[in-house]
MILUMVO-139525 format. One record per atom (N, C-alpha, C, O): residue number from 1; residue in three letters; chain; atom name; x, y, z. Coordinates in nm, 3 decimals. Example, Ala and Ser with C-alpha at 12.3 -4.5 7.8 and 13.67 -1.06 7.14 Angstrom:
2
+-----+------+-----+------+---------+---------+---------+
! seq ! type ! mol ! atom !      c1 !      c2 !      c3 !
+-----+------+-----+------+---------+---------+---------+
!   1 !  ALA !   A !    N !   1.319 !  -0.569 !   0.780 !
!   1 !  ALA !   A !   CA !   1.230 !  -0.450 !   0.780 !
!   1 !  ALA !   A !    C !   1.320 !  -0.330 !   0.780 !
!   1 !  ALA !   A !    O !   1.424 !  -0.332 !   0.846 !
!   2 !  SER !   A !    N !   1.285 !  -0.225 !   0.708 !
!   2 !  SER !   A !   CA !   1.367 !  -0.106 !   0.714 !
!   2 !  SER !   A !    C !   1.290 !   0.003 !   0.787 !
!   2 !  SER !   A !    O !   1.341 !   0.114 !   0.804 !
+-----+------+-----+------+---------+---------+---------+
END
This chain:
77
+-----+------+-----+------+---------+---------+---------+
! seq ! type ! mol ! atom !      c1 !      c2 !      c3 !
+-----+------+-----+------+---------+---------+---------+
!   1 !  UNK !   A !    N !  -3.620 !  -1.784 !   0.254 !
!   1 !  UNK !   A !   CA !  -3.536 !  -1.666 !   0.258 !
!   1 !  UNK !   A !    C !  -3.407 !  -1.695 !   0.334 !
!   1 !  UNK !   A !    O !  -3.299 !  -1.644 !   0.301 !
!   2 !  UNK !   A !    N !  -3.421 !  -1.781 !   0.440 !
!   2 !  UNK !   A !   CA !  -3.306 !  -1.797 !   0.519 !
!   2 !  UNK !   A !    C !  -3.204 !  -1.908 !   0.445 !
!   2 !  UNK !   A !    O !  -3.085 !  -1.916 !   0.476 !
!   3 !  UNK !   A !    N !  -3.256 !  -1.977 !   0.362 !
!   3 !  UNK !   A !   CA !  -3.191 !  -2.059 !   0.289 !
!   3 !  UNK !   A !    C !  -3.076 !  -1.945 !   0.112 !
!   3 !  UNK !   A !    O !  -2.966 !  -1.954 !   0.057 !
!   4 !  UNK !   A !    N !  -3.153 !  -1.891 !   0.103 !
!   4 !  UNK !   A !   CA !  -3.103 !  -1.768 !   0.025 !
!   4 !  UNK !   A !    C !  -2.977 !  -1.693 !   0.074 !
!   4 !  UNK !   A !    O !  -2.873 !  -1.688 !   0.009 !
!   5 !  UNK !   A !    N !  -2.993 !  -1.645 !   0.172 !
!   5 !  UNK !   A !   CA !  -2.905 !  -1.564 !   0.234 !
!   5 !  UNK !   A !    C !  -2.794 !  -1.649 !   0.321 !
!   5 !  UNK !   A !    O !  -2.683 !  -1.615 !   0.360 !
!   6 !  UNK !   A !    N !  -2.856 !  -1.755 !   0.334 !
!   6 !  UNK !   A !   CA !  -2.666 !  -1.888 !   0.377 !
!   6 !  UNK !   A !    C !  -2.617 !  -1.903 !   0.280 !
!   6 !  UNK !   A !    O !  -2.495 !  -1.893 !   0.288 !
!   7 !  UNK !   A !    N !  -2.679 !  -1.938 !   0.118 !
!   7 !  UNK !   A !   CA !  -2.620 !  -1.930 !  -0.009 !
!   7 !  UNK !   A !    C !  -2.509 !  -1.816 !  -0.040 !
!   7 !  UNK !   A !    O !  -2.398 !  -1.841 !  -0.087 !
!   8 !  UNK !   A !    N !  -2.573 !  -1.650 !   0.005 !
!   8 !  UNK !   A !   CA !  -2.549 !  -1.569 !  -0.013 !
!   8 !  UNK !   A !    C !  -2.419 !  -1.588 !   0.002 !
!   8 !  UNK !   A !    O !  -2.338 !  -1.625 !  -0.083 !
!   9 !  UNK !   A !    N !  -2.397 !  -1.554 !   0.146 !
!   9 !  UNK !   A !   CA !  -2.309 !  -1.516 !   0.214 !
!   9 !  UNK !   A !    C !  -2.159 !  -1.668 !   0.200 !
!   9 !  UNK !   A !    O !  -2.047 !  -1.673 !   0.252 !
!  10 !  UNK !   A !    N !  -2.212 !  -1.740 !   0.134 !
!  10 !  UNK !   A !   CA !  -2.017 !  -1.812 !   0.058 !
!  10 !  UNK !   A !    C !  -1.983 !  -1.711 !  -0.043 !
!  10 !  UNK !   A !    O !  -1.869 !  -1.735 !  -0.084 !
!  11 !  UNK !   A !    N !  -2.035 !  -1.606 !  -0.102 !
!  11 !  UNK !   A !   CA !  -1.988 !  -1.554 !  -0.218 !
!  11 !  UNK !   A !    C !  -1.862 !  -1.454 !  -0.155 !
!  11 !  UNK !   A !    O !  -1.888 !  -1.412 !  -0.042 !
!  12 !  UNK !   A !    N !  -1.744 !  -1.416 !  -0.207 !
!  12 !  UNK !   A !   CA !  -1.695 !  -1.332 !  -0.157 !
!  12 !  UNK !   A !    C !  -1.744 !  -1.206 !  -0.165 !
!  12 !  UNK !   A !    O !  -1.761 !  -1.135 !  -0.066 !
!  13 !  UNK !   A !    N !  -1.767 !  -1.176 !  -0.270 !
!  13 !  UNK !   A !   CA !  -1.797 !  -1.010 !  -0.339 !
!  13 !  UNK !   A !    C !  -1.937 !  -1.027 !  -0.230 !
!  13 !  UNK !   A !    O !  -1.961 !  -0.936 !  -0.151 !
!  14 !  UNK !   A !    N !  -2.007 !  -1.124 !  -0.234 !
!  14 !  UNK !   A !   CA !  -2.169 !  -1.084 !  -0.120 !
!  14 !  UNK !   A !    C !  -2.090 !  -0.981 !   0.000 !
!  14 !  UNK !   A !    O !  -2.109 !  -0.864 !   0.035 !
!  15 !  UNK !   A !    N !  -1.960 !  -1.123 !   0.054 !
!  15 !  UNK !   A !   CA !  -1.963 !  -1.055 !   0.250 !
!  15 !  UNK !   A !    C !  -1.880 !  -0.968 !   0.221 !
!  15 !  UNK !   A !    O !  -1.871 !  -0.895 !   0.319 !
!  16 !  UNK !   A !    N !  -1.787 !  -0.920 !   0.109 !
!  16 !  UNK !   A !   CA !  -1.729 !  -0.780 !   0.113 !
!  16 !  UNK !   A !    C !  -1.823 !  -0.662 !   0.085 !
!  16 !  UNK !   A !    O !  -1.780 !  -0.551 !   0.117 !
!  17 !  UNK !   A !    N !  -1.959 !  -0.669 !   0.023 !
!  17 !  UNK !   A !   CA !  -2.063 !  -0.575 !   0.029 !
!  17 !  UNK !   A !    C !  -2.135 !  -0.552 !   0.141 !
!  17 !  UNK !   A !    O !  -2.190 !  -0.447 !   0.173 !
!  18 !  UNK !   A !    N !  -2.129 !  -0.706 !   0.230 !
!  18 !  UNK !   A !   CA !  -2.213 !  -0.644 !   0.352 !
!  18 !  UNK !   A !    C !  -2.114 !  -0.591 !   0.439 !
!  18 !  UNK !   A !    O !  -2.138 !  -0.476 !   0.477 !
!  19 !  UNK !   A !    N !  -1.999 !  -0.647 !   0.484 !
!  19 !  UNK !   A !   CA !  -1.878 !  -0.631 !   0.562 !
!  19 !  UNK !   A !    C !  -1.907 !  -0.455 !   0.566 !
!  19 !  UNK !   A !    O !  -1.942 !  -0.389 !   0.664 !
!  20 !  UNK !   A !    N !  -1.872 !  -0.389 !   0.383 !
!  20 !  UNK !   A !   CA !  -1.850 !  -0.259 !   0.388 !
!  20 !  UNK !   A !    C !  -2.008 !  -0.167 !   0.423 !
!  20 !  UNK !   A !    O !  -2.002 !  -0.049 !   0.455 !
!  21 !  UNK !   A !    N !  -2.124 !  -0.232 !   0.412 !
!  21 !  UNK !   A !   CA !  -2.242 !  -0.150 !   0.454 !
!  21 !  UNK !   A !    C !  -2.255 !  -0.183 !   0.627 !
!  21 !  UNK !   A !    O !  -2.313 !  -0.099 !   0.696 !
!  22 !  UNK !   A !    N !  -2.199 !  -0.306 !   0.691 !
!  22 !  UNK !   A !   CA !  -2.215 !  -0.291 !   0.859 !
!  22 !  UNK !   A !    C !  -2.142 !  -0.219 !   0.872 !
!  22 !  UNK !   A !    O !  -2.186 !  -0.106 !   0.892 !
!  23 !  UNK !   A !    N !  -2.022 !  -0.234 !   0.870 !
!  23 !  UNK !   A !   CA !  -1.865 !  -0.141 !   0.954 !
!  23 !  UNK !   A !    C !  -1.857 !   0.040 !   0.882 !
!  23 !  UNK !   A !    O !  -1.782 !   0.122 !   0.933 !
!  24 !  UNK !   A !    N !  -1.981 !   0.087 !   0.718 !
!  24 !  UNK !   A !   CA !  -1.950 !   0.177 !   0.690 !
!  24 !  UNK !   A !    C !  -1.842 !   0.227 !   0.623 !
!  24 !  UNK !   A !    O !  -1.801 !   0.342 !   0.611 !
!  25 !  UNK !   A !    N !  -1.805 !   0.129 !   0.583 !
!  25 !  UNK !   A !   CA !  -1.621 !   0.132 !   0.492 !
!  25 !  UNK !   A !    C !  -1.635 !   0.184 !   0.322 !
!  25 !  UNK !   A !    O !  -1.554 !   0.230 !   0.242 !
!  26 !  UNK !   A !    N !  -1.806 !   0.145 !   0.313 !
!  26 !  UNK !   A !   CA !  -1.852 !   0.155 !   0.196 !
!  26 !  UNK !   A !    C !  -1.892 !   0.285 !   0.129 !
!  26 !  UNK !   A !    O !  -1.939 !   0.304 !   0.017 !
!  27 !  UNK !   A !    N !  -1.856 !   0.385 !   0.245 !
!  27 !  UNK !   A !   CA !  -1.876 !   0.516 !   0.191 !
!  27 !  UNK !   A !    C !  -1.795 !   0.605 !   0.129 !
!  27 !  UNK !   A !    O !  -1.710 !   0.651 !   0.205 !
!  28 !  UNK !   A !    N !  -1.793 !   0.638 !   0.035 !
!  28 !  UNK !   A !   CA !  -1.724 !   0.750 !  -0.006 !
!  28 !  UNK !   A !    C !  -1.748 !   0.865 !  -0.033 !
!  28 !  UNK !   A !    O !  -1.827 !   0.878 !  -0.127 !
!  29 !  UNK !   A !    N !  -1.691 !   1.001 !   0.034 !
!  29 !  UNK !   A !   CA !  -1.684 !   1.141 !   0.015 !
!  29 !  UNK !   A !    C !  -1.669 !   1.133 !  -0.111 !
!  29 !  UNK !   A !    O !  -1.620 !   1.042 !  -0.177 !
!  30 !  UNK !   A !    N !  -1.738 !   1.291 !  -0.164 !
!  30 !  UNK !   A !   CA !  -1.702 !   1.361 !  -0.267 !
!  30 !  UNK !   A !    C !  -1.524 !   1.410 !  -0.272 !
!  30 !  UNK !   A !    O !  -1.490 !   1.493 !  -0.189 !
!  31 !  UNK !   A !    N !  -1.464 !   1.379 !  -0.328 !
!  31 !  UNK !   A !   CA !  -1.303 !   1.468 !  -0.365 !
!  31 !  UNK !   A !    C !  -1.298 !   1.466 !  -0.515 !
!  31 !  UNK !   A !    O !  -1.372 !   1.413 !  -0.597 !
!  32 !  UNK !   A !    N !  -1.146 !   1.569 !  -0.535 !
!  32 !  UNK !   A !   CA !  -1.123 !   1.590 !  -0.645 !
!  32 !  UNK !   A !    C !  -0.937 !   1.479 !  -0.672 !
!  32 !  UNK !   A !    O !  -0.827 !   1.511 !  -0.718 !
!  33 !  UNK !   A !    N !  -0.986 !   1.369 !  -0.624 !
!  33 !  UNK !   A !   CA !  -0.846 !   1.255 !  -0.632 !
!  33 !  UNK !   A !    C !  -0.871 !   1.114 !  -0.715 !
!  33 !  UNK !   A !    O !  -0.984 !   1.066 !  -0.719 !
!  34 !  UNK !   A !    N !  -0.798 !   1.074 !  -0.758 !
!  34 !  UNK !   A !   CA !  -0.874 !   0.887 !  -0.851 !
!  34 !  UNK !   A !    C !  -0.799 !   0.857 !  -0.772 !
!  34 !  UNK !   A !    O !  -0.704 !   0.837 !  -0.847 !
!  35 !  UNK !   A !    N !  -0.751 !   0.829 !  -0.647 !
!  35 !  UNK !   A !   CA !  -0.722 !   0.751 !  -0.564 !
!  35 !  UNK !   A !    C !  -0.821 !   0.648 !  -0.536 !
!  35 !  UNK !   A !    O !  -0.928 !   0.696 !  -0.501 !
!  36 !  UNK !   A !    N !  -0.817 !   0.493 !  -0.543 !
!  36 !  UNK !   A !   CA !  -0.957 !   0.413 !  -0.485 !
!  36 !  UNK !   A !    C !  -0.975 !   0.440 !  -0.355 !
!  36 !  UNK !   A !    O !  -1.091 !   0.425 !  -0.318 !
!  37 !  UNK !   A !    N !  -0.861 !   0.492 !  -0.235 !
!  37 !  UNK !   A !   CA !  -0.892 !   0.525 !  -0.119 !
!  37 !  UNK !   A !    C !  -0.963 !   0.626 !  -0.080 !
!  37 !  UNK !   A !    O !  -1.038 !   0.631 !   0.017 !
!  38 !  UNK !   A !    N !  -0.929 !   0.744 !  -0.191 !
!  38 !  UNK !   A !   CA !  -0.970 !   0.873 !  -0.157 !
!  38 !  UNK !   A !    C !  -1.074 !   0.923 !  -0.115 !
!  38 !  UNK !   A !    O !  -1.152 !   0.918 !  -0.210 !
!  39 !  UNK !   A !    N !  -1.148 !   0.993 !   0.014 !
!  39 !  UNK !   A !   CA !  -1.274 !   1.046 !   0.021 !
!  39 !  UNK !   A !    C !  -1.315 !   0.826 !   0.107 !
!  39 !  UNK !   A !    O !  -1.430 !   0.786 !   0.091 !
!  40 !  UNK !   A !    N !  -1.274 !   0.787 !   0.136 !
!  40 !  UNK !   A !   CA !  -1.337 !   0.673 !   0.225 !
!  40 !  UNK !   A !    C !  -1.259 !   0.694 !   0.388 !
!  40 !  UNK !   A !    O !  -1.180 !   0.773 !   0.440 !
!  41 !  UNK !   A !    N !  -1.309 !   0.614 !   0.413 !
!  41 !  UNK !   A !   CA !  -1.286 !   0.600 !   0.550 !
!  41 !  UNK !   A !    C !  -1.181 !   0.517 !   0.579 !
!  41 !  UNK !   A !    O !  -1.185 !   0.413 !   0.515 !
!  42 !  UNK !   A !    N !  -1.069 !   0.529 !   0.668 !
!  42 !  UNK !   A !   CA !  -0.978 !   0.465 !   0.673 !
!  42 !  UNK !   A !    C !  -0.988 !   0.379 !   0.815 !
!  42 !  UNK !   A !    O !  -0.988 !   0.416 !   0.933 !
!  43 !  UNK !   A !    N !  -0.997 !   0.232 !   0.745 !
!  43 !  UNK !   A !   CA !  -0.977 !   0.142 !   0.850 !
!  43 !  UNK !   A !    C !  -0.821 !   0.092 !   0.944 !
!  43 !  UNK !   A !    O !  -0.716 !   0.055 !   0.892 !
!  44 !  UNK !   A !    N !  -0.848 !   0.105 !   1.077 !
!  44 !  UNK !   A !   CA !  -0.757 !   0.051 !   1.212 !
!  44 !  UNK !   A !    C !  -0.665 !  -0.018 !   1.116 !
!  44 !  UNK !   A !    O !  -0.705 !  -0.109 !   1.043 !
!  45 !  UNK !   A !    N !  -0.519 !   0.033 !   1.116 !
!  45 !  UNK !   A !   CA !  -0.404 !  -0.080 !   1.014 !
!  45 !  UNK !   A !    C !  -0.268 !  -0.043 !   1.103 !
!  45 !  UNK !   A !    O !  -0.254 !   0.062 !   1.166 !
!  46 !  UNK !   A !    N !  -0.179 !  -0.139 !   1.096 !
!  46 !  UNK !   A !   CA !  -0.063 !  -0.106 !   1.151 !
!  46 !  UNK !   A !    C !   0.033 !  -0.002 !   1.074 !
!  46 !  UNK !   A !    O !   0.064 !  -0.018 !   0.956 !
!  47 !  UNK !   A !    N !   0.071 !   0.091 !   1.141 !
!  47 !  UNK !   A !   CA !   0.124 !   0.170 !   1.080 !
!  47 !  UNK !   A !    C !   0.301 !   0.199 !   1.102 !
!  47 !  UNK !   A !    O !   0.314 !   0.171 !   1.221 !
!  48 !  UNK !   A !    N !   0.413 !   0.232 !   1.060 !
!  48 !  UNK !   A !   CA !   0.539 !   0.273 !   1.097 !
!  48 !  UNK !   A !    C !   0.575 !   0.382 !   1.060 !
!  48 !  UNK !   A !    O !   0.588 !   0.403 !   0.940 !
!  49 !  UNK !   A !    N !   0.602 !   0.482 !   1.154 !
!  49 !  UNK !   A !   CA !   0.634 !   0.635 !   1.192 !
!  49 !  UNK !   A !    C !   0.776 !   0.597 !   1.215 !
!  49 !  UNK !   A !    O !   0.827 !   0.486 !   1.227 !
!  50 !  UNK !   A !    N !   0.851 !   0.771 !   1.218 !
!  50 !  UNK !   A !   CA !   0.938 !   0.804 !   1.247 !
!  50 !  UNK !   A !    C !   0.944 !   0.831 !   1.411 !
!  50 !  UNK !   A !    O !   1.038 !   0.882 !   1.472 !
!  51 !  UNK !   A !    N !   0.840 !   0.792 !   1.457 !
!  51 !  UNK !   A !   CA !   0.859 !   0.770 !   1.655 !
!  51 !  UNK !   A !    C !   0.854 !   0.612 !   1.627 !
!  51 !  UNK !   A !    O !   0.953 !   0.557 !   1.676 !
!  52 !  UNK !   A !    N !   0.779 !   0.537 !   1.570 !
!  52 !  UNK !   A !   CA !   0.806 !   0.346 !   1.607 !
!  52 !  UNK !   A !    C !   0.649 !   0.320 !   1.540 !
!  52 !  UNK !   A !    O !   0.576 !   0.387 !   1.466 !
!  53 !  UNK !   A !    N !   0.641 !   0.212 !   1.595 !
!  53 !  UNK !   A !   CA !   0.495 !   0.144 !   1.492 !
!  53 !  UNK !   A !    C !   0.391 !   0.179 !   1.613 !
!  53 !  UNK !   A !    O !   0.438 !   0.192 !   1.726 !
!  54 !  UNK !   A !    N !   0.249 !   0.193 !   1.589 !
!  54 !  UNK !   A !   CA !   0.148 !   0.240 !   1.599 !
!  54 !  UNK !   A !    C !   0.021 !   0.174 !   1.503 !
!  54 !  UNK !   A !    O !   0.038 !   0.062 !   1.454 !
!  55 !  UNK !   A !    N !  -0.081 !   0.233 !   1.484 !
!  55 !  UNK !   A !   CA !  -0.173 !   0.207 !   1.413 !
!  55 !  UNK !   A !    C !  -0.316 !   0.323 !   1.399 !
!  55 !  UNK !   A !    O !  -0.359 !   0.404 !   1.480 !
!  56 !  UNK !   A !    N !  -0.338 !   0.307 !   1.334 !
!  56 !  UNK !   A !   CA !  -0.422 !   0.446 !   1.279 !
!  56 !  UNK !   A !    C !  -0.520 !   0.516 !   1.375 !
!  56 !  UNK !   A !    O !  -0.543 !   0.637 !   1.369 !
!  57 !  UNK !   A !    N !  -0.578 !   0.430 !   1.466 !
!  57 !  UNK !   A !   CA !  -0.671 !   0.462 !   1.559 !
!  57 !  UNK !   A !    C !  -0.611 !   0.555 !   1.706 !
!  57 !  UNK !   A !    O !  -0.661 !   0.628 !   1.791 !
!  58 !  UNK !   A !    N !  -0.497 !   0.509 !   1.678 !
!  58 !  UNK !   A !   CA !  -0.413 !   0.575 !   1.775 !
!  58 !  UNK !   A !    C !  -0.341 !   0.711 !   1.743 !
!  58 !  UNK !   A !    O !  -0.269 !   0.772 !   1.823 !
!  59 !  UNK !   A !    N !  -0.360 !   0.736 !   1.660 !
!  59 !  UNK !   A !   CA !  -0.356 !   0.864 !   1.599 !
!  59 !  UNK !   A !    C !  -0.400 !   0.988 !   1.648 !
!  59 !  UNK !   A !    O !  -0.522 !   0.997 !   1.637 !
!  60 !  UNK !   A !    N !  -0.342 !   1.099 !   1.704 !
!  60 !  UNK !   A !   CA !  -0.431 !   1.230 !   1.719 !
!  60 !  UNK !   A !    C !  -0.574 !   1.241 !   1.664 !
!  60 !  UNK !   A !    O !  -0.598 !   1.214 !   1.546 !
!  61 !  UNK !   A !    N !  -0.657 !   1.277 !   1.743 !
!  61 !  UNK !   A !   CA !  -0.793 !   1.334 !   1.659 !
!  61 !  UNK !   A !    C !  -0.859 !   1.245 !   1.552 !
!  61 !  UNK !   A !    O !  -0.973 !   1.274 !   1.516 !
!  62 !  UNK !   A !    N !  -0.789 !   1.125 !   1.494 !
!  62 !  UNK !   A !   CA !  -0.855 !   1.028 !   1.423 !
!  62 !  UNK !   A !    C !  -0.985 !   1.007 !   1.457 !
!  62 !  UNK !   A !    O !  -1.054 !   1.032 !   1.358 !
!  63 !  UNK !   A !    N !  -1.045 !   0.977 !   1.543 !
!  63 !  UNK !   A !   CA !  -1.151 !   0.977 !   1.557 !
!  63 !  UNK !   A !    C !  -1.307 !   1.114 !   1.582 !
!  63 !  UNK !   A !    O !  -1.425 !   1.105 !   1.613 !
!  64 !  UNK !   A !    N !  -1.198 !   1.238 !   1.542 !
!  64 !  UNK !   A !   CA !  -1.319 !   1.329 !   1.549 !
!  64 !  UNK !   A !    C !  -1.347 !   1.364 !   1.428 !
!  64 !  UNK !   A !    O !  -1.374 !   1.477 !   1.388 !
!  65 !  UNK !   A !    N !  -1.337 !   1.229 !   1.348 !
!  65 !  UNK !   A !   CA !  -1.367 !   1.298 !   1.199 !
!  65 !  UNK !   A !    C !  -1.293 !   1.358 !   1.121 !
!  65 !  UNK !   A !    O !  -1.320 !   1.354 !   1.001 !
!  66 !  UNK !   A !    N !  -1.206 !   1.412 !   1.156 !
!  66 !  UNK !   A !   CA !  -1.102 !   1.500 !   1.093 !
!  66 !  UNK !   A !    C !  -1.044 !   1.396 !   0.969 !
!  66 !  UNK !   A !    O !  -1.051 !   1.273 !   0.978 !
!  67 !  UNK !   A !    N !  -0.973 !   1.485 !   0.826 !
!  67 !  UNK !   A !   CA !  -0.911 !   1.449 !   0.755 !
!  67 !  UNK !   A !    C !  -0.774 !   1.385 !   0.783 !
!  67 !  UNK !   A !    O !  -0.696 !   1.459 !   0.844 !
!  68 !  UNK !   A !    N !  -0.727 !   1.253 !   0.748 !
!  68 !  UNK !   A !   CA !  -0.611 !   1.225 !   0.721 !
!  68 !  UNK !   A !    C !  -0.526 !   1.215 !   0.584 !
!  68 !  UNK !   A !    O !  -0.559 !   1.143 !   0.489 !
!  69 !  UNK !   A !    N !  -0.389 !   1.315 !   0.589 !
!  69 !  UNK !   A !   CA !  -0.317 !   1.285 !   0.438 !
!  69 !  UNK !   A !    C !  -0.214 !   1.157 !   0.501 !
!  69 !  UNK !   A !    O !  -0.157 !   1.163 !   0.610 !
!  70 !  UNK !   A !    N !  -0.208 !   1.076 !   0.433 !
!  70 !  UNK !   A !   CA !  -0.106 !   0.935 !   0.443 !
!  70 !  UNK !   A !    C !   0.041 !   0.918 !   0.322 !
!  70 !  UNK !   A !    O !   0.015 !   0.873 !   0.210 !
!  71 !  UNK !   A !    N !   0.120 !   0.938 !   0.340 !
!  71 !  UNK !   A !   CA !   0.210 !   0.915 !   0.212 !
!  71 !  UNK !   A !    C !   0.264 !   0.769 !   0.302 !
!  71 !  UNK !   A !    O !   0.323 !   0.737 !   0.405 !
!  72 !  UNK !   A !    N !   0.177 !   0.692 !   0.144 !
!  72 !  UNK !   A !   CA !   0.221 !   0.550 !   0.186 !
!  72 !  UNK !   A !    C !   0.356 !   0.516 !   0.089 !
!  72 !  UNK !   A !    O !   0.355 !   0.404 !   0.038 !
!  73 !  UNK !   A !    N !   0.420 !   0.566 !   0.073 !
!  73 !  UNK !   A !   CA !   0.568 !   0.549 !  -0.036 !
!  73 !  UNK !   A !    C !   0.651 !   0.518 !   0.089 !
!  73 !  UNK !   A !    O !   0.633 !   0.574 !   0.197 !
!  74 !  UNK !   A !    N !   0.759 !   0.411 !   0.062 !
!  74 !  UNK !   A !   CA !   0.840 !   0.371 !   0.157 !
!  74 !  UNK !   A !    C !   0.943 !   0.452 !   0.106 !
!  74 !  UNK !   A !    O !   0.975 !   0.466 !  -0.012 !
!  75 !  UNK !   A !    N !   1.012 !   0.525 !   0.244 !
!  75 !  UNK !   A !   CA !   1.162 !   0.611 !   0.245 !
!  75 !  UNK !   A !    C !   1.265 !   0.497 !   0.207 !
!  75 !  UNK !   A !    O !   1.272 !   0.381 !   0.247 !
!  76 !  UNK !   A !    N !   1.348 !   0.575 !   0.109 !
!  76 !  UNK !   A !   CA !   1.463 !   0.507 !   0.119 !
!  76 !  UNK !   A !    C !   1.592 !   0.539 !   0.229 !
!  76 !  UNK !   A !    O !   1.604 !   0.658 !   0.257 !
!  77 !  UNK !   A !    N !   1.674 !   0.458 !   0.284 !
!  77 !  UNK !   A !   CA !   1.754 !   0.508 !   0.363 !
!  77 !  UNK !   A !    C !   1.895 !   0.546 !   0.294 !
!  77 !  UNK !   A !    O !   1.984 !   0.597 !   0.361 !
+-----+------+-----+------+---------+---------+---------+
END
């Protein structure tokens, strides 16, 4: 078995299935969006605001569960 699962784990698609069942990335809410993001969980990423760069975790209330809307479209100047 242990010889199985060292095999396993060179596959990519294997450690992106386990990656998303440890960390929970693999879940998705019910919504009414075809976004591939939509209704998942949004992982820690660097982010750039109109105050300076940041990153998602640092966010108000991000972590009590609460919904985030993101418009990832870059402004033109």
């Amino acid at each position: 078995m242990r010889d199985v699962r060292a095999s396993l784990i060179e596959f990519d698609d294997v450690n992106r299935y386990l990656g998303g069942m440890i960390t929970v990335l693999d879940i998705r809410y019910p919504v009414d969006d075809r976004h591939p993001l939509a209704g998942r969980r949004v992982p820690d990423a660097d982010l750039k605001t109109s105050d300076g760069d940041t990153h998602v975790f640092a966010l108000p209330r991000i972590h009590l569960g609460s919904c985030l809307l993101a418009s990832l479209h870059a402004r033109s100047s």
